[in-house]
C-alpha positions in Angstrom: 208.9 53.0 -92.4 210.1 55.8 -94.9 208.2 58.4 -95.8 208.5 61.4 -97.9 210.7 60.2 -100.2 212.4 62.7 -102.3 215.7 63.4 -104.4 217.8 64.2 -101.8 215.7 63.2 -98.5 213.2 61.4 -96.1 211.3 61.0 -93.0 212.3 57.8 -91.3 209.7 56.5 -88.9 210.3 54.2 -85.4 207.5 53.0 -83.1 208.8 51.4 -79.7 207.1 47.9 -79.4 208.3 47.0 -75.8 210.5 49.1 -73.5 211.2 45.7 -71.1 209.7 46.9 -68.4 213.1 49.3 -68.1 213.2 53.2 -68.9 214.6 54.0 -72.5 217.5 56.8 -72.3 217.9 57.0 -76.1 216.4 56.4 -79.0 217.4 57.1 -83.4 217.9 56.1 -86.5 221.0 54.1 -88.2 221.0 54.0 -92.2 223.6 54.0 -94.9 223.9 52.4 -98.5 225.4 49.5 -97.2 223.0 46.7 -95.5 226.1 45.7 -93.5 227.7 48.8 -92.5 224.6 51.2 -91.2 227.1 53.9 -90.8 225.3 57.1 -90.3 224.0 57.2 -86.6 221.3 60.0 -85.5 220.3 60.1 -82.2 217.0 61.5 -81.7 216.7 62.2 -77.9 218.1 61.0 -74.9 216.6 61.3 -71.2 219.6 63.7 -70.6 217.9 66.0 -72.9 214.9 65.7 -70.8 212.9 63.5 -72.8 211.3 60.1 -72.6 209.6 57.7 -74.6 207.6 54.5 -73.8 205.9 51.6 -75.4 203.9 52.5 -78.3 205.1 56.0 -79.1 206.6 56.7 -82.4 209.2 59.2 -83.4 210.8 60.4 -86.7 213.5 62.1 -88.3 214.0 64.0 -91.3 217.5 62.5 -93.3 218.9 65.3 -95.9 221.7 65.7 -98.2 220.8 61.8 -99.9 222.2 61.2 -103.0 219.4 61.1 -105.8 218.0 57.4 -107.0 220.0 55.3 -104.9 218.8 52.8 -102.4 219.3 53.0 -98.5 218.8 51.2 -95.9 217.8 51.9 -92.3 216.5 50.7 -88.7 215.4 51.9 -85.3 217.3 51.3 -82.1 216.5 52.2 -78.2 218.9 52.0 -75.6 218.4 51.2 -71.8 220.0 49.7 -69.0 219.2 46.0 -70.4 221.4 47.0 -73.8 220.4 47.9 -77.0 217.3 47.1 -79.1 217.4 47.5 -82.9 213.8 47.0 -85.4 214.3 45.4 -89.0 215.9 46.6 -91.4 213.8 47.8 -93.5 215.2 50.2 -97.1 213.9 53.1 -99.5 215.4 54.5 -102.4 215.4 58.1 -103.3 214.0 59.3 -106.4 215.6 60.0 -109.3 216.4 63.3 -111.5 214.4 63.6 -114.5 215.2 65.8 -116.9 212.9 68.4 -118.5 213.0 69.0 -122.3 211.4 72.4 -123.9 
């Protein structure tokens, strides 16, 4: 899920329900403003960075430079040597400005 929501950012958060038996090798976030076009890819880790992950860890990522009150959407994917595994899509919406009067 998201977390953290602000103006102009978030923590997106994965959990890996079942590796298949088969080692992960990478592991991120897509997300964009378009529920059909997840355009913005951000790879977490990969195994080349010496990293692993396995069945029930979680991982996050902090997403900056949002534009203010507008909604996004985002999943999870792993990769492995079976293919690639992607989680619901699930969606957040930043917050908005609000203007302060004196």
């Amino acid at each position: 899920p998201a977390s953290s929501i602000g103006t102009n950012s978030v923590d997106l958060n994965g959990v890996l329900d079942d590796d298949g038996g088969v080692s992960v090798t990478e592991w991120g976030l897509e997300y964009g403003t378009n529920i059909d076009n997840l355009s913005n890819v951000v790879t977490i880790s990969t195994t080349g960075d010496g990293n692993t992950i396995n069945t029930g860890d979680s991982f996050s990522k902090t997403i900056d430079s949002l534009s203010y009150g507008t909604e996004y959407f985002f999943r999870a994917y792993c990769k492995n040597a079976i293919g690639t595994s992607y989680s619901s899509i699930l969606s957040f919406t930043t917050t908005s400005l609000s203007a302060t009067f004196i």
